[in-house]
Backbone bond lengths (Angstrom), bond angles and torsions (degrees), N, CA, C in turn:
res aa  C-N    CA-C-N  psi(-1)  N-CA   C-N-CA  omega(-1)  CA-C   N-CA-C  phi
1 X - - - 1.443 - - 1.526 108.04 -
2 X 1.291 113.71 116.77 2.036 122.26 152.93 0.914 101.17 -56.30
3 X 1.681 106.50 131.81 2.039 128.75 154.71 1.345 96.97 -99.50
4 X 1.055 117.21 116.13 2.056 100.55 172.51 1.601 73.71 -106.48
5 X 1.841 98.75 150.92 1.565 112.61 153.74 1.579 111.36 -53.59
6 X 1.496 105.44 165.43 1.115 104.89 157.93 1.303 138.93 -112.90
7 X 1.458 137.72 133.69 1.359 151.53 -157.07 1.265 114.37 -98.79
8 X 1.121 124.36 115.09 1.580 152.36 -149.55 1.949 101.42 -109.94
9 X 1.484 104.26 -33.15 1.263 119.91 -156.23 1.965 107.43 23.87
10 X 1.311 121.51 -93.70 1.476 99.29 -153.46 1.780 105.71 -93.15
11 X 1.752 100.34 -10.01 1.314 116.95 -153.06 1.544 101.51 -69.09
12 X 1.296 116.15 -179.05 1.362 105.74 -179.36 1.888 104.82 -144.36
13 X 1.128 102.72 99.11 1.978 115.15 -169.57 1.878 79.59 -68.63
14 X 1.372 68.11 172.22 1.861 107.87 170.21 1.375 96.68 -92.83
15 X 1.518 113.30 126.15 1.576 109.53 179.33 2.207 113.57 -126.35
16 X 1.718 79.01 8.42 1.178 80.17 167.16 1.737 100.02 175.30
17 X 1.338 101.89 167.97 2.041 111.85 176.13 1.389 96.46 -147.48
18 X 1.950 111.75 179.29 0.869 112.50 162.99 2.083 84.72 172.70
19 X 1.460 83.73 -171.96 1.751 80.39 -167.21 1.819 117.92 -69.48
20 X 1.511 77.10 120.46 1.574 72.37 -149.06 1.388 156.55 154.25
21 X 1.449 106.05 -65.75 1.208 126.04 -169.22 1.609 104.90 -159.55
22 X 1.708 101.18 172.69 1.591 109.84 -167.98 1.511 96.02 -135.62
23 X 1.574 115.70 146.89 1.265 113.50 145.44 1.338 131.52 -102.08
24 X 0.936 152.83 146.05 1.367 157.17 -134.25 1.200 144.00 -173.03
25 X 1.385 116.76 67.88 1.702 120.67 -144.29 1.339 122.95 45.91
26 X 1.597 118.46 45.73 0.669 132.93 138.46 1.642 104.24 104.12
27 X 1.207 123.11 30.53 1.437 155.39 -177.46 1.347 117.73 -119.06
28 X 1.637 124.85 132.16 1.229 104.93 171.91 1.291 100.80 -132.57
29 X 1.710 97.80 128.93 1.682 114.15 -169.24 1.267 117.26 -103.75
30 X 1.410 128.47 131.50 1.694 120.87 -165.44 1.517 83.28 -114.02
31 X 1.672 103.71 152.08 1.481 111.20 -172.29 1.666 103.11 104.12
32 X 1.654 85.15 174.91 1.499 101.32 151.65 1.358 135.13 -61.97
33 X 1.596 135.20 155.19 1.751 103.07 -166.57 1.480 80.00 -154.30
34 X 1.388 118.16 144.48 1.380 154.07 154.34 1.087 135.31 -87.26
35 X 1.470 137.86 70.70 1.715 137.89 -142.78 1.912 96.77 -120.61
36 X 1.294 124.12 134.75 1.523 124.18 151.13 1.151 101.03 -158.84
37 X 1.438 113.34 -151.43 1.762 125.55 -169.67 1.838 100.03 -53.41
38 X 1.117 115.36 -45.74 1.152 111.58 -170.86 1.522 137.77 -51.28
39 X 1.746 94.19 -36.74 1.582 121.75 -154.67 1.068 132.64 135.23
40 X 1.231 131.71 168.59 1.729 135.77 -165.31 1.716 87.39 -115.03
41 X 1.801 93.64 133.01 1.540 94.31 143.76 1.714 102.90 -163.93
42 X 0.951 88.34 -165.66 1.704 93.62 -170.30 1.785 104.71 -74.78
43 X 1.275 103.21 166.17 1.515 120.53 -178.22 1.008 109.96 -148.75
44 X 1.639 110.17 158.17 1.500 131.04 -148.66 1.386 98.96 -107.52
45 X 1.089 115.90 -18.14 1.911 117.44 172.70 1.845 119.20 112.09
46 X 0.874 126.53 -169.58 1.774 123.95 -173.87 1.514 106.02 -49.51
47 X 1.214 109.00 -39.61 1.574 109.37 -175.08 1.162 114.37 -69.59
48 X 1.596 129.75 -6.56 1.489 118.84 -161.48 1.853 106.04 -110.55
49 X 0.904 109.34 98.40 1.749 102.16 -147.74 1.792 85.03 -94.57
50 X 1.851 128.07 -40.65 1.177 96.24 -177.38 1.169 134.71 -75.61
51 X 1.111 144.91 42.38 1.302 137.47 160.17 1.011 123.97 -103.17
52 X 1.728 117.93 -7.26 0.966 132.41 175.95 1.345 128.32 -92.33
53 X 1.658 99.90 -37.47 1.700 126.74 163.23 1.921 102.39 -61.95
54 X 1.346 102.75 -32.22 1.780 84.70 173.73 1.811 112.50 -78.45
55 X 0.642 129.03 -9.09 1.180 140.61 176.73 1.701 120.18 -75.61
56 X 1.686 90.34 -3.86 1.737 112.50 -177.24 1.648 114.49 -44.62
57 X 1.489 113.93 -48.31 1.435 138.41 -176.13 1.291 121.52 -58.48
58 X 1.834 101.31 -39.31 1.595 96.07 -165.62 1.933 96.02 -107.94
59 X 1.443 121.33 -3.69 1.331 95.14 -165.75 1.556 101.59 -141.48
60 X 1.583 108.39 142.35 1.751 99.09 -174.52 1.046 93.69 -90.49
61 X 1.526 161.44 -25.98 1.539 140.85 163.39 1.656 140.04 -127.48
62 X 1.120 137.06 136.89 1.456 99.14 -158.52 1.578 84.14 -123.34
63 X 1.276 104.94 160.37 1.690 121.65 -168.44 1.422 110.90 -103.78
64 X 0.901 128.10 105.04 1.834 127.55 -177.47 1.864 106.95 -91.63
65 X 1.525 102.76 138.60 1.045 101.74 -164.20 1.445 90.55 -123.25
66 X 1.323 122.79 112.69 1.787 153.17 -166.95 1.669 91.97 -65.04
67 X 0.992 131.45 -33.26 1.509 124.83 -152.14 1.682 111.05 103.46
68 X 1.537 102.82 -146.93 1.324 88.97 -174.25 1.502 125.12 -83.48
69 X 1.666 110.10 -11.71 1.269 130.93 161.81 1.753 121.37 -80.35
70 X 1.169 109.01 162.74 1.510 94.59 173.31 1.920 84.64 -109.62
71 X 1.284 92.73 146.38 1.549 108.58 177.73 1.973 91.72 -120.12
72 X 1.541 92.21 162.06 1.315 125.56 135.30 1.513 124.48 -41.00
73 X 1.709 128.67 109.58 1.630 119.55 165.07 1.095 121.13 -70.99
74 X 1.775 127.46 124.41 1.268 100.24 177.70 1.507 121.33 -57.94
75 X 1.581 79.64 172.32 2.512 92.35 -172.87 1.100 84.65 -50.70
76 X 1.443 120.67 -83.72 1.564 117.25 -138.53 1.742 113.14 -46.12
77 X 1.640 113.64 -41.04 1.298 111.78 -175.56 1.780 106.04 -63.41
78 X 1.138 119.78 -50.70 1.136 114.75 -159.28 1.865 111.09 -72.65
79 X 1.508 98.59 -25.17 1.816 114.86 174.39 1.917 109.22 -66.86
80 X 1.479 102.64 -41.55 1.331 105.66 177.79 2.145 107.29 -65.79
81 X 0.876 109.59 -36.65 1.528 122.39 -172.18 1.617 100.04 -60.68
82 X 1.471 103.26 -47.59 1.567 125.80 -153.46 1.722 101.61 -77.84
83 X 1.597 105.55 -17.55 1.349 118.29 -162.47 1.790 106.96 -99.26
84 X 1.077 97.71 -19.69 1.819 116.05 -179.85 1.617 100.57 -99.46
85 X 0.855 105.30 -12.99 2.044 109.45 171.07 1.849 104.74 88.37
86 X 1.780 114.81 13.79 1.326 101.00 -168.64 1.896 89.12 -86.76
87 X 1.717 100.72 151.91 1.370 100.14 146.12 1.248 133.37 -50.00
88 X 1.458 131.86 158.31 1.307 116.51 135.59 1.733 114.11 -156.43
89 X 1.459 99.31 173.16 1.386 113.69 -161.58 1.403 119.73 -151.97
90 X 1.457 92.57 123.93 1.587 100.76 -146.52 1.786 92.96 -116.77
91 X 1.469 113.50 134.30 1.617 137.07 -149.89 1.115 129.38 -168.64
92 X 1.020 142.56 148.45 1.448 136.20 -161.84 1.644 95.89 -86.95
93 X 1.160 121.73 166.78 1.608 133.84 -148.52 1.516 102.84 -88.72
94 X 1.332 133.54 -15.58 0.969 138.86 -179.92 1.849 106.03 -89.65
95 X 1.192 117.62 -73.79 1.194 116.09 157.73 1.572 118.87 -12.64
96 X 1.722 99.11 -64.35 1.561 94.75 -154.41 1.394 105.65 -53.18
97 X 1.463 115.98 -51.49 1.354 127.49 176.04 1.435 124.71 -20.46
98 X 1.802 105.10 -64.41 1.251 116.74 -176.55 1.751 114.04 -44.83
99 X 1.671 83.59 -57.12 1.976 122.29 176.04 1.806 96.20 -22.01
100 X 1.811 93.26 -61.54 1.950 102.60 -162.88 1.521 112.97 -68.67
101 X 1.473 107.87 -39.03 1.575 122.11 -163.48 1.862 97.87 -66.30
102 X 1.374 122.79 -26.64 1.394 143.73 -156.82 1.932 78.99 -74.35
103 X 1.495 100.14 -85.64 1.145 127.66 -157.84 1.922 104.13 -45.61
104 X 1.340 110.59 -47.21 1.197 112.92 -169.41 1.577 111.61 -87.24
105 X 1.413 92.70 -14.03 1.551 70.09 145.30 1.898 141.50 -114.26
106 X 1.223 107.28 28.05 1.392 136.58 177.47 1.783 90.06 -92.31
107 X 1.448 113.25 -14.86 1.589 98.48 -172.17 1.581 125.27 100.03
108 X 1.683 102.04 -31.47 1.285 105.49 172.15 1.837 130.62 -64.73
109 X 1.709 98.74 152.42 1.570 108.29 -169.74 1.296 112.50 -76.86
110 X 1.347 107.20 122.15 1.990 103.27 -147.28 1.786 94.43 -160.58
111 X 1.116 139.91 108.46 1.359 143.37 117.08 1.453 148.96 -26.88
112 X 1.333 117.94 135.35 1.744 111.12 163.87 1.161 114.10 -145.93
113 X 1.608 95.85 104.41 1.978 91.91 147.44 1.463 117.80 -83.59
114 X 1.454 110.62 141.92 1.036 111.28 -177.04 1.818 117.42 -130.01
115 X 1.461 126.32 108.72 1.202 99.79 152.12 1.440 147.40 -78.14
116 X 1.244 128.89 130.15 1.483 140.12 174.02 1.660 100.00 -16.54
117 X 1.866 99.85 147.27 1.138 111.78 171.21 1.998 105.03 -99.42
């Protein structure tokens, strides 16, 4: 069996968490964090749905990361998402990660908010 590494080229995976904080192409973000084609920055948490709804253009689903539980999204966030035509997918923070790092590197247009574990 071939292992090829995997190639990220410009994208930027999650390469690590912990209580707390994220790493992130090579960044380490304390808080909540908001990463896709665009860039990483901080986030305001379940309630903050536009930053995610701007993100409508560049990505068909974005992965929400619950913390260490997987929760429920609220309606409105997940109705506003649902209303701009993005996917989404709601998972505990560890998961989502794995979920995004998978996807982005297949190339596909893919997001993560994430809350801290």
């Amino acid at each position: 069996m071939r292992i090829d590494e995997v190639q990220f080229n410009d994208a930027r995976p999650v390469e690590g968490y912990g209580p707390g904080f994220f790493r992130i192409g090579g960044e380490v973000i304390h808080g909540a964090v908001l990463t896709g084609p665009s860039g990483t920055t901080g986030w305001s948490g379940l309630e903050d749905a536009a930053p995610l709804v701007a993100l409508a253009a560049e990505v068909d689903v974005i992965f929400v990361g619950t913390g260490t539980e997987i929760a429920h999204l609220p309606q409105p966030l997940r109705a506003a998402l649902e209303a701009a035509g993005v996917g989404v997918e709601a998972m505990n923070t560890p998961a989502a990660c794995r979920t995004y790092n998978v996807l982005l590197s297949e190339g596909r247009r893919v997001a993560l908010a994430l809350l801290p574990v």
